[in-house]
N, C-alpha and C positions, 0 to 999 in steps of 0.2 A: 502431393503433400502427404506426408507421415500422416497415420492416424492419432491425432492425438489423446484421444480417449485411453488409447492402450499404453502412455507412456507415463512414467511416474511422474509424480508434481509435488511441489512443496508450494506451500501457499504463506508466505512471509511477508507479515506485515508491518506497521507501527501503528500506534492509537494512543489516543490519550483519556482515558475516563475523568470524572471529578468536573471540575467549571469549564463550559464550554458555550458556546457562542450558538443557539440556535432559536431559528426563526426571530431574529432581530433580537435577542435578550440571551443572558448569561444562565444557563442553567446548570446543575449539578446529573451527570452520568454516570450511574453506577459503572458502567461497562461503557466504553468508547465504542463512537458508531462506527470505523472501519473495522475495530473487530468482530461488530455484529456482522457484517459482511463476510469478512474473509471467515466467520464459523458457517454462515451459509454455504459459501464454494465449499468448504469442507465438508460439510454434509452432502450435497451434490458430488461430489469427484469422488471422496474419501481419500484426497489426498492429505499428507503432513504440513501440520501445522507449526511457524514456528515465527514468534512476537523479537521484532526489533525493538531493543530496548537499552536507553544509554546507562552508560556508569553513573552520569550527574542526570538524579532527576529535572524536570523542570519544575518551574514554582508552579502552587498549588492554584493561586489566582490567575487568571483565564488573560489579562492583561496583561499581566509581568511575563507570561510566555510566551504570548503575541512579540512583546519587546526582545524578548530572548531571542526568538526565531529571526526575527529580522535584524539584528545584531551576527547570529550563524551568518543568516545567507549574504549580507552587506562582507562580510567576513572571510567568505567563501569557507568555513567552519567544516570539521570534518571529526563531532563529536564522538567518543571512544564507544564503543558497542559492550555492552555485559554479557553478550554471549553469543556463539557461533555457531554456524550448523559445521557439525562435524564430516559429514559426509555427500556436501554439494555436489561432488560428481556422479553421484547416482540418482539428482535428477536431470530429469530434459525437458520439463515446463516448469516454471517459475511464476506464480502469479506474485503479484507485488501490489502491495495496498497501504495508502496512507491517505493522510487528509490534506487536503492543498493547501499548505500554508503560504501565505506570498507569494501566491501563481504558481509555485510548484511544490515538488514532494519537499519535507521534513530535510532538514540535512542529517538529521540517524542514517536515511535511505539513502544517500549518495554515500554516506559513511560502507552501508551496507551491499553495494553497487559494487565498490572499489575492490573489497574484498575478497574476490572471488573472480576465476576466468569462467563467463557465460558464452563463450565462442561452444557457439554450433545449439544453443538451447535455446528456446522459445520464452519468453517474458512478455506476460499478459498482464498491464496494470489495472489496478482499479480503485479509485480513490474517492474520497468525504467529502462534501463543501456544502457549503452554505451559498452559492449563487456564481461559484467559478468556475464550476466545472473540474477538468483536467490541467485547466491551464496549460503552461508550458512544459508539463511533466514528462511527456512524452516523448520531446524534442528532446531534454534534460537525458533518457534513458537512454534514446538511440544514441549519442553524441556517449555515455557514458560507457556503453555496451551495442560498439560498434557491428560486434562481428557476433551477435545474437541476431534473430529473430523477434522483432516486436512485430504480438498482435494489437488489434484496436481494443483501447482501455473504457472501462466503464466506469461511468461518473455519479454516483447518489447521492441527492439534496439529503443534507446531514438531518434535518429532520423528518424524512423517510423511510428511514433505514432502515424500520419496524416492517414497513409496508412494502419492504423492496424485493422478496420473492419473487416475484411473477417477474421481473424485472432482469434481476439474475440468472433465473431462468432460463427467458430469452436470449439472455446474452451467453451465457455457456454453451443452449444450442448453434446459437449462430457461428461461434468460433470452433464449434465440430468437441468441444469436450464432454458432453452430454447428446441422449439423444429421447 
């Protein structure tokens, strides 16, 4: 197995700040909890950072985009991205981070999947929830980005995320990107 510590990484995510759903009530996030994550990997790796982010915001209430999302994915929805990494083929791990909406990733992210050939690069997901884990995201990834390498993704209770260091941690040791 490549070492991956020595290979470049882009750590691309989606999040949503503002009304969000945590520990059984709607609270307001100045900063969304998967990108308090993926700024952890980045400070861990110092790999590049780069937010998926669509051309139609979603609405500001925490319901109406619950509705929106599952409307996407009932849709099979493949929402326009605002912006693109310019220079995907210089890397070869790919961490990918969202929050599981509907058992799996955001459709920004399958947006963001399509876009790009990841044949022969490593994709390490890791995703937000409130009690679902990964869901079926994973499965979604392989099936999207066949002829990639997925590693096993990591999953943080969205209100954690503050306390999820050590956590992280763990987890970049174990997948060999930290030591």
């Amino acid at each position: 197995m490549k070492n991956l510590k020595e290979e470049k990484c882009l750590i691309a995510y989606f999040s949503r700040e503002g009304n969000n759903y945590v520990s059984g009530k709607i609270v307001n996030l100045p900063v969304g909890n998967t990108k308090v994550v993926a700024k952890m990997i980045q400070e861990m790796t110092g790999g590049d950072v780069f937010r998926i982010d669509t051309v139609k915001s979603y609405p500001e209430d925490y319901t109406e985009t619950t509705n929106v999302a599952q409307k996407e994915l009932h849709d099979n929805a493949r929402p326009e991205l605002s912006s693109h990494v310019e220079n995907m083929d210089s890397y070869n791990v790919i961490f990918l981070g969202y929050p599981n909406w509907w058992g799996t990733m955001p459709m920004p992210v399958f947006t963001f999947l399509e876009e790009y050939d990841f044949s022969g690069k490593t994709i390490i997901p890791f995703c937000t929830h409130e009690g679902s884990g990964l869901g079926h995201s994973e499965k979604n990834i392989a099936k999207l980005c066949s002829k990639a390498t997925l590693l096993k993704g990591l999953a943080i209770h969205g209100s954690r995320v503050s306390a999820a260091k050590k956590d992280v941690t763990d987890w970049l040791n174990k997948i060999g990107m930290i030591s």
